[in-house]
Short mmCIF file of the C-alpha atoms (twelve columns), coordinates in Angstrom:
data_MODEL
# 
_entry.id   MODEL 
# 
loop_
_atom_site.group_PDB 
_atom_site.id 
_atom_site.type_symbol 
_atom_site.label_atom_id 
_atom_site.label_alt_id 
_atom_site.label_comp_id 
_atom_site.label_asym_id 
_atom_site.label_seq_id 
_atom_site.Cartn_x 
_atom_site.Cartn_y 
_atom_site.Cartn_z 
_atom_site.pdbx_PDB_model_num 
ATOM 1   C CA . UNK A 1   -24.175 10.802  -10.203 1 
ATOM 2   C CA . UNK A 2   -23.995 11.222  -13.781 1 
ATOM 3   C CA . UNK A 3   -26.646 12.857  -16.541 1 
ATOM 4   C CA . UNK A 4   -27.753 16.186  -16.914 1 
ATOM 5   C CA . UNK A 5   -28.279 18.765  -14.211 1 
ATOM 6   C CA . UNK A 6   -32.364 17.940  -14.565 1 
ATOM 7   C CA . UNK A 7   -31.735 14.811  -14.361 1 
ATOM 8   C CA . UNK A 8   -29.997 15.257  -11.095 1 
ATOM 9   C CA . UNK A 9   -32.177 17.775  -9.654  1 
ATOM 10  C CA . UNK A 10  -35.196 15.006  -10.400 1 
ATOM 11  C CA . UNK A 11  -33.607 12.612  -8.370  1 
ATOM 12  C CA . UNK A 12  -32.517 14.758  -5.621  1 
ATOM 13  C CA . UNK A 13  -36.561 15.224  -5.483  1 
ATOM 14  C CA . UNK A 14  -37.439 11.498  -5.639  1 
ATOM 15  C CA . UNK A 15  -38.146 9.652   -2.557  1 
ATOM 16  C CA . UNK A 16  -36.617 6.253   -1.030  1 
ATOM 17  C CA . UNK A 17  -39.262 4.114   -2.416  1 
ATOM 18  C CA . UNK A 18  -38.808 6.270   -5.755  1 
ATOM 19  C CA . UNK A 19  -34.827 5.473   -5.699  1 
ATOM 20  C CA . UNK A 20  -36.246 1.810   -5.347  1 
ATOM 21  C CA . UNK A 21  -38.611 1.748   -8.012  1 
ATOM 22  C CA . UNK A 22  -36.287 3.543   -10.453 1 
ATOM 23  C CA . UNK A 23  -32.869 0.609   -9.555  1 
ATOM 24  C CA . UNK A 24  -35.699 -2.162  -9.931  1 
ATOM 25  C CA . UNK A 25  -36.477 -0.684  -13.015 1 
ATOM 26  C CA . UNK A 26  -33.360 0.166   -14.641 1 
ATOM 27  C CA . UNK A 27  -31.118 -1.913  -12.889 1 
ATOM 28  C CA . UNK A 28  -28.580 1.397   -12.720 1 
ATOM 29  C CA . UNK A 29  -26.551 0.869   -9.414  1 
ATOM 30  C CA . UNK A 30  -26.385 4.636   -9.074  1 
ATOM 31  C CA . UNK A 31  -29.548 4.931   -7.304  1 
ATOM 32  C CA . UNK A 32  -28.963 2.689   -4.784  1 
ATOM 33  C CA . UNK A 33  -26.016 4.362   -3.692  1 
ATOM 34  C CA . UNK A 34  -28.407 7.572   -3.607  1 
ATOM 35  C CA . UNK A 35  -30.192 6.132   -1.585  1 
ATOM 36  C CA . UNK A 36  -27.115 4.702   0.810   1 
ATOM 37  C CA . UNK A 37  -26.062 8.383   1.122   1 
ATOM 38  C CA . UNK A 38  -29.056 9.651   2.054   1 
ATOM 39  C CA . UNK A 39  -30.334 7.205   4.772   1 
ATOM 40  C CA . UNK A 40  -26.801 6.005   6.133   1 
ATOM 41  C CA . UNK A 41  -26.908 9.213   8.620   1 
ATOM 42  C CA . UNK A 42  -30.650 7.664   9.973   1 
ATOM 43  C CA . UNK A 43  -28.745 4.194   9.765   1 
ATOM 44  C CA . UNK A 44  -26.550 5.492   11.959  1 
ATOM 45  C CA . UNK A 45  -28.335 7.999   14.600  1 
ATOM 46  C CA . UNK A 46  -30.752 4.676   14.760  1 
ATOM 47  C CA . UNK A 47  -27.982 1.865   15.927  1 
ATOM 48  C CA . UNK A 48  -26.348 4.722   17.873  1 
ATOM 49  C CA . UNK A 49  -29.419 5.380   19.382  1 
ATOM 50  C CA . UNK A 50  -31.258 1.485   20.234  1 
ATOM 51  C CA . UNK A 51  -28.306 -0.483  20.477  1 
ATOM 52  C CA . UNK A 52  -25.698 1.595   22.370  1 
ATOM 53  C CA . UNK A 53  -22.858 -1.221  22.550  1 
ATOM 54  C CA . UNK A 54  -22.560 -1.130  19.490  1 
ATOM 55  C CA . UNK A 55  -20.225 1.784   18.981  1 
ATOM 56  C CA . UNK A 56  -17.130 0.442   18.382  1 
ATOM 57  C CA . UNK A 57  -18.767 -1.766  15.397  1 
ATOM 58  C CA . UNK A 58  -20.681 0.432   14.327  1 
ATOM 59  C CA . UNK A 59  -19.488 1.137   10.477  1 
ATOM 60  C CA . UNK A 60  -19.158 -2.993  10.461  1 
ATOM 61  C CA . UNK A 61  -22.710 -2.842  11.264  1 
ATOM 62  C CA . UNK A 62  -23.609 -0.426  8.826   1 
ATOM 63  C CA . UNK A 63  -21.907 -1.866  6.066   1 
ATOM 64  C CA . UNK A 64  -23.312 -5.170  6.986   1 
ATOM 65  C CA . UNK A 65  -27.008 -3.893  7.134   1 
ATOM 66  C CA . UNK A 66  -26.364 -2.071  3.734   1 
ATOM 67  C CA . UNK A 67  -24.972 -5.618  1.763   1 
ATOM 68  C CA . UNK A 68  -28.319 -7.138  3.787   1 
ATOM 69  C CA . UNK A 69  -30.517 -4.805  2.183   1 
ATOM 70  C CA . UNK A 70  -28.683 -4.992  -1.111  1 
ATOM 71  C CA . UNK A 71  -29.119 -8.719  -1.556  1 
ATOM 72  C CA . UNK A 72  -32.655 -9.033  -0.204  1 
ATOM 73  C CA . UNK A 73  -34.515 -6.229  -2.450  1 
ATOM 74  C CA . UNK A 74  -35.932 -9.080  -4.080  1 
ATOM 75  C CA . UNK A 75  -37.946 -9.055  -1.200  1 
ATOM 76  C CA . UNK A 76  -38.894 -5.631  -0.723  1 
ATOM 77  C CA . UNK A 77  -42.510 -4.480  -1.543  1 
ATOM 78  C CA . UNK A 78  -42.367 -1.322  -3.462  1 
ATOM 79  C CA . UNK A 79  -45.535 -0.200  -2.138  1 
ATOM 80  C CA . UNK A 80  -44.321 0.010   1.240   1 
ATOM 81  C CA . UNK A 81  -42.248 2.635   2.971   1 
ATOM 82  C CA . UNK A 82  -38.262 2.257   2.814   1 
ATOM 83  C CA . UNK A 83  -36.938 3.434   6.184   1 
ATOM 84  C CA . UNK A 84  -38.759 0.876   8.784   1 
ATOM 85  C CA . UNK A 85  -37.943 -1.988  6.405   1 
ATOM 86  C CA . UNK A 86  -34.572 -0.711  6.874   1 
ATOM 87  C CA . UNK A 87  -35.022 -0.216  10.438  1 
ATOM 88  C CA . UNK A 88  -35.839 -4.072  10.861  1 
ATOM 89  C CA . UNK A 89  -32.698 -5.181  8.569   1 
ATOM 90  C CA . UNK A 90  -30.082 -3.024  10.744  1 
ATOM 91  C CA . UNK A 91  -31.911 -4.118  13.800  1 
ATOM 92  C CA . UNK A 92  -31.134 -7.812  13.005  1 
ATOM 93  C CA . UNK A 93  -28.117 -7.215  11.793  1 
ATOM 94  C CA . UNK A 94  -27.475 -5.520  15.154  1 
ATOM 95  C CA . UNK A 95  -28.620 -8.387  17.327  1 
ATOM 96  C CA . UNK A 96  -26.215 -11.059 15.400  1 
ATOM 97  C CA . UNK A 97  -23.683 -8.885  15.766  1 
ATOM 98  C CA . UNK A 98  -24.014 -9.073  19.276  1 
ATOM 99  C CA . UNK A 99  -24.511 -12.241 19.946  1 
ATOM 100 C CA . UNK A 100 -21.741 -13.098 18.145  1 
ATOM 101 C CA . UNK A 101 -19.040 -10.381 20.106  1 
ATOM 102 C CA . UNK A 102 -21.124 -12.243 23.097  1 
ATOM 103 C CA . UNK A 103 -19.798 -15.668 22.441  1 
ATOM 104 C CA . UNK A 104 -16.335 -14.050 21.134  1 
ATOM 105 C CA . UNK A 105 -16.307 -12.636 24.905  1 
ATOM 106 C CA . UNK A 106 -17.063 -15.510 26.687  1 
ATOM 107 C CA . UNK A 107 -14.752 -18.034 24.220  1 
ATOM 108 C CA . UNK A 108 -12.627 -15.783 25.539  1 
ATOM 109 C CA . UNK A 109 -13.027 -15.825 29.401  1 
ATOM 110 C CA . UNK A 110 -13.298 -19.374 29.117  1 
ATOM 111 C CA . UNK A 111 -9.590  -19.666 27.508  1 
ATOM 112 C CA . UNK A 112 -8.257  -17.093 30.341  1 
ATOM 113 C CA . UNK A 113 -10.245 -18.898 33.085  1 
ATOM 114 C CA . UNK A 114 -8.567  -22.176 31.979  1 
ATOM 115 C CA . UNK A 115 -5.269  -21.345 30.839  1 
ATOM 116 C CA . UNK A 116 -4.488  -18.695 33.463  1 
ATOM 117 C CA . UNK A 117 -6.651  -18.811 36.082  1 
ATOM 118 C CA . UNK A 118 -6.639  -22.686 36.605  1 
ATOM 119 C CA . UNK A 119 -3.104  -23.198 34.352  1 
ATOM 120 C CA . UNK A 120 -2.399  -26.800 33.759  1 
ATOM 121 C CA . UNK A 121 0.689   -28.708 33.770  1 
ATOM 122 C CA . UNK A 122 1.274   -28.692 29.882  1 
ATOM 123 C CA . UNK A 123 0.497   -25.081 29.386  1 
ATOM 124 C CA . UNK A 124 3.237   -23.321 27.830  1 
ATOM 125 C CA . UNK A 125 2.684   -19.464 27.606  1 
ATOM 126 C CA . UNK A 126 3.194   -17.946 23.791  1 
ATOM 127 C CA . UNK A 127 4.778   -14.397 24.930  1 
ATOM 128 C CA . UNK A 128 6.860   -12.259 22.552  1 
ATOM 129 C CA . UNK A 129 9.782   -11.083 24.289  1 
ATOM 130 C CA . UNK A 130 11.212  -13.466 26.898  1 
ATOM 131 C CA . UNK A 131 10.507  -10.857 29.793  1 
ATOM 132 C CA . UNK A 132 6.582   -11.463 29.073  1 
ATOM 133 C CA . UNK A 133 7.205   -15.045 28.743  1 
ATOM 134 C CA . UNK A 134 9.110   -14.861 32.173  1 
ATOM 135 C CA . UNK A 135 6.504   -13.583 33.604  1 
ATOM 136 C CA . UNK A 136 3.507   -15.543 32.371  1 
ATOM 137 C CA . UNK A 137 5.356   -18.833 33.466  1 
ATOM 138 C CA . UNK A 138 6.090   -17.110 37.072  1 
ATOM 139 C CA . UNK A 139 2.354   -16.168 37.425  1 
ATOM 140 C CA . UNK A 140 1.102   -19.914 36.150  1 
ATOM 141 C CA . UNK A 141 3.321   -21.302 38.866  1 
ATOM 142 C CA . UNK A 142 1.766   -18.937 41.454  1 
ATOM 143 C CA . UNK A 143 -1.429  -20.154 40.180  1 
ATOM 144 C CA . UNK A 144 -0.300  -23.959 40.571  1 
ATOM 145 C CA . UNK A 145 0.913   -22.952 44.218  1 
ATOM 146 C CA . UNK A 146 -2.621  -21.152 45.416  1 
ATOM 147 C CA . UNK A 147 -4.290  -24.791 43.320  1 
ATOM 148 C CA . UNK A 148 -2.417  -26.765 46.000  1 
ATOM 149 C CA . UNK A 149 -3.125  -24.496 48.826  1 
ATOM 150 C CA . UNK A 150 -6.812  -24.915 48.150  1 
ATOM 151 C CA . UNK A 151 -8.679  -26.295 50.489  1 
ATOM 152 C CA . UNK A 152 -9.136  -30.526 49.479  1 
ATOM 153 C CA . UNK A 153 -13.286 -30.027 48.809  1 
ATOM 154 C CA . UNK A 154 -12.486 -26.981 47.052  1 
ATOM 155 C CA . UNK A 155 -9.551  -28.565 44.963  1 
ATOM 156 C CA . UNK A 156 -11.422 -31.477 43.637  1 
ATOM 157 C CA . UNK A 157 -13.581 -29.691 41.603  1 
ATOM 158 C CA . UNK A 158 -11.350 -27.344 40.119  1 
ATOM 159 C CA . UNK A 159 -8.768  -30.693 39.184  1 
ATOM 160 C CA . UNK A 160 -12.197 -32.310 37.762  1 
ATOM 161 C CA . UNK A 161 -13.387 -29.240 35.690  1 
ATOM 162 C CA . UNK A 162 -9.967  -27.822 34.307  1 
ATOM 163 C CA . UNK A 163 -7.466  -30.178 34.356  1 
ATOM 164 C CA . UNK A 164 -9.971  -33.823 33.608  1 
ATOM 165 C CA . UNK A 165 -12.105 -30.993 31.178  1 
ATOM 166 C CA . UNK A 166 -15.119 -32.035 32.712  1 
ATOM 167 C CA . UNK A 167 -19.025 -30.173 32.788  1 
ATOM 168 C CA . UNK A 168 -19.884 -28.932 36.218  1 
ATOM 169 C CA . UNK A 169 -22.622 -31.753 35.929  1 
ATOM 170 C CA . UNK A 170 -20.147 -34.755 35.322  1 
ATOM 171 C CA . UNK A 171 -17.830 -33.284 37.824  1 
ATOM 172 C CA . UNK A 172 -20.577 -33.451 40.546  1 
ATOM 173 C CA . UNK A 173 -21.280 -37.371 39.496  1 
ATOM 174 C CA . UNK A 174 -17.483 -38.137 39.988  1 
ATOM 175 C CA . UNK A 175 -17.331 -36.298 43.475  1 
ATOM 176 C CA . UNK A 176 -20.887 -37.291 44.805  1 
ATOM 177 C CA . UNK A 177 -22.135 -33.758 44.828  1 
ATOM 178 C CA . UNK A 178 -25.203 -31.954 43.897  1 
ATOM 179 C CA . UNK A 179 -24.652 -29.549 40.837  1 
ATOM 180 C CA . UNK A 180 -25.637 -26.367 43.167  1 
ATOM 181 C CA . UNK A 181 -22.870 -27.922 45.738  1 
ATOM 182 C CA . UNK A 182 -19.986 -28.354 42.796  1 
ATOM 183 C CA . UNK A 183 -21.096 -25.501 41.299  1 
ATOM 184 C CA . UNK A 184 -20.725 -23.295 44.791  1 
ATOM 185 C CA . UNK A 185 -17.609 -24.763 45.136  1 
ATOM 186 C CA . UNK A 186 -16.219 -23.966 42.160  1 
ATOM 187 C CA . UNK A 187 -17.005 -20.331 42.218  1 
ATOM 188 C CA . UNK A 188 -15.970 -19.994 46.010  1 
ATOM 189 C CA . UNK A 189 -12.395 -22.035 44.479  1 
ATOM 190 C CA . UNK A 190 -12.010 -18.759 41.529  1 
ATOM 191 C CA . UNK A 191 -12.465 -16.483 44.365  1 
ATOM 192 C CA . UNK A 192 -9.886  -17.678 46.500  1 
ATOM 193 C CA . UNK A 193 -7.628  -18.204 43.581  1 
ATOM 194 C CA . UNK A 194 -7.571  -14.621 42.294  1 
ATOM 195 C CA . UNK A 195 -7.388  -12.869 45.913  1 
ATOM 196 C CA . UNK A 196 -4.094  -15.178 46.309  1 
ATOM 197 C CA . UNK A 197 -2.990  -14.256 42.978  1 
ATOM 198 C CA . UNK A 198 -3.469  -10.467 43.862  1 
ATOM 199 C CA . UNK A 199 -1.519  -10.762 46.711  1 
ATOM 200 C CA . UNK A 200 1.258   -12.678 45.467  1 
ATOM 201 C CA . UNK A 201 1.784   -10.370 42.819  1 
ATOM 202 C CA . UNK A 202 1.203   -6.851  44.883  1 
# 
């Protein structure tokens, strides 16, 4: 920070709310990032400490509850203490983040599930070395063998979910099943598919 050595020691001395107060007031961004410096270790020991999965995004998260904080001091009441307002920010910032690496992780198992697990006709593997891409199209027709080795009840609802890219719902309509039947089915046809991929491949 610049300014004289008083003028440092002062705001060493100052509080969070003073830090506040003063950036309201002045509009000088250098106490704000006081105030960054001194709470991001709290920041920190409090995501580390209430939200546990978030480790490996947890300077995202910090960063992100910071630029929160920064853009909604308009709503900040001076009169009230700094840290649980900041406590509430991070914590929301915590939960989206979350949720969102939550539907990143099942978009994902959904792509594997259908591309690999249940691979179509018309899926073409993206590898990057022909070795990989060898191999990916040698597993996919593995996968396309244990399909057709599936028992017929079992079979019709994995060819109506994957390959027609129908709900578990619609697919028990088109075969005249209950959704607890299709969806039984269907789990007890993943099951048998990755034990015979397991084995084909030991």
């Amino acid at each position: 920070m610049t300014g004289t050595f008083e003028e440092f020691k002062l705001c060493v001395n100052e509080s969070d709310e003073d830090l506040l107060r003063n950036y309201h007031i002045t509009g000088n961004v250098e106490y704000f990032e006081r105030l960054t410096e001194r709470n991001t270790p709290f920041l920190r020991a409090f995501l580390r400490s209430h939200y546990g999965d978030l480790v490996e995004m947890l300077d995202d998260v910090v960063q992100d509850t910071w630029m929160r904080v920064y853009q909604k001091l308009h709503c900040y009441d001076l009169n009230r203490p700094f840290r649980p307002w900041l406590r509430q920010v991070a914590a929301s910032q915590a939960i989206n983040t979350l949720r969102a690496n939550e539907r990143w992780r099942r978009s994902q198992e959904r792509y594997v599930e259908a591309k690999y697990l249940c691979a179509s006709e018309d899926y073409n593997p993206v590898c990057n070395d022909a070795a990989g891409e060898l191999e990916a199209r040698e597993t996919c027709q593995l996968l396309r063998d244990a399909i057709a080795n599936l028992p017929e009840r079992l079979r019709q609802v994995v060819v109506e979910t994957v390959f027609h890219g129908k709900t578990g719902r619609d697919a028990a309509i088109s075969l005249h099943l209950t959704d607890a039947t299709a969806s039984r089915r269907l789990k007890k046809a993943r099951q048998l598919l990755h034990a015979s991929l397991k084995n084909a491949m030991l």
